[in-house]
N, C-alpha and C positions, 0 to 999 in steps of 0.2 A: 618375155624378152623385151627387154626394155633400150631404146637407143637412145645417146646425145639428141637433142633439139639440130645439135646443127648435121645431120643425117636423117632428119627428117626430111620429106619432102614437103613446100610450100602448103601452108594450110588453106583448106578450098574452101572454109567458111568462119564467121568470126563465133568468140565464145558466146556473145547472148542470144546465138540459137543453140546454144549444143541441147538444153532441155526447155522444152517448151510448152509441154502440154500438161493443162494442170494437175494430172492425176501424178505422175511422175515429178512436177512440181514438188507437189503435196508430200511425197514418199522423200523425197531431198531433204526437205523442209524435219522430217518424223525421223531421217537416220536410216532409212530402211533403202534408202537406195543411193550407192555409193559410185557407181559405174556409168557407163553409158554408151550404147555402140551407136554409131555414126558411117555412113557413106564411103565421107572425105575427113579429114583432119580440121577441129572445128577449135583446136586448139592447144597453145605448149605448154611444157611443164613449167608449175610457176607461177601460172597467168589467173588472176582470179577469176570466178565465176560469182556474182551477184542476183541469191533469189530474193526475192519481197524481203529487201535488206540486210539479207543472211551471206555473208563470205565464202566459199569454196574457194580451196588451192586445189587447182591440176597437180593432181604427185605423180600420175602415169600415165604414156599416153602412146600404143602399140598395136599392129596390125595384130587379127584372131581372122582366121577363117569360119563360118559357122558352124562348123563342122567337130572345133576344138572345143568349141563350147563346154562346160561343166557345170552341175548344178549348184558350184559354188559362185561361178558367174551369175547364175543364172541370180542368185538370191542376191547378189550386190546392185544387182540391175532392181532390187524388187521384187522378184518373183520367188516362188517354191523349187520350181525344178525348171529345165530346159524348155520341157513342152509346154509348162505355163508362160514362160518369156516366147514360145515360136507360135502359140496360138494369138497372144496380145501381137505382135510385132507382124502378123499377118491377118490380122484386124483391122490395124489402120492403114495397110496397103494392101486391097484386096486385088488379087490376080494374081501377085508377087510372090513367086515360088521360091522356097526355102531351096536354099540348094547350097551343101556343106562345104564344097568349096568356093563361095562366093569371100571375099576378105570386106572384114568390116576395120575400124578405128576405134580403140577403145580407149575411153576417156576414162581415168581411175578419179575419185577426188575425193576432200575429209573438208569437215567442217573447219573454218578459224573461230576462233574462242575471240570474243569480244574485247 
């Protein structure tokens, strides 16, 4: 489900945090991670994202509950299947209970060609 930018609500953080941790870096960088779920809205369609040089265009960017999850998200995010993205992503927030309808922001995004 994809909306206009301007039916978006105000983005609550800007794009040079949407990805930040090197391993996910890293996965950006190799092709293997094309996605990204987020809080708040970290960024519009459009808008580049810049890793160690490298261009990313935002192409999507749409509310998921956890719950819709599929294990084809799962593998754009980097991972093999769901529970390898909900074991990582309750890793680095530990306490933080998975709960299917909590709503995330999902960042879709491709490489630009130099």
């Amino acid at each position: 489900m994809t909306t206009p930018n301007n039916e978006l609500p105000a983005k609550t953080c800007s794009i040079d945090r949407l990805v930040t941790m090197e391993s996910d870096i890293k996965k950006v960088l190799e092709g293997k991670k094309t996605a990204t779920r987020r809080n708040g809205r970290y960024a519009d369609v459009g808008e580049i994202m810049t890793l160690e040089g490298q261009s990313f265009k935002i192409d999507r960017v749409y509310e998921q509950s956890l719950g819709e999850l599929t294990d084809e998200d799962a593998k754009r995010e980097g991972f093999g299947t769901v529970d390898e993205y909900k074991e990582s992503i309750l890793s680095y927030h530990p306490g933080m209970p998975w709960l299917p309808q909590m709503k995330v922001w999902v960042h879709e995004f491709s490489k630009l060609e130099d």
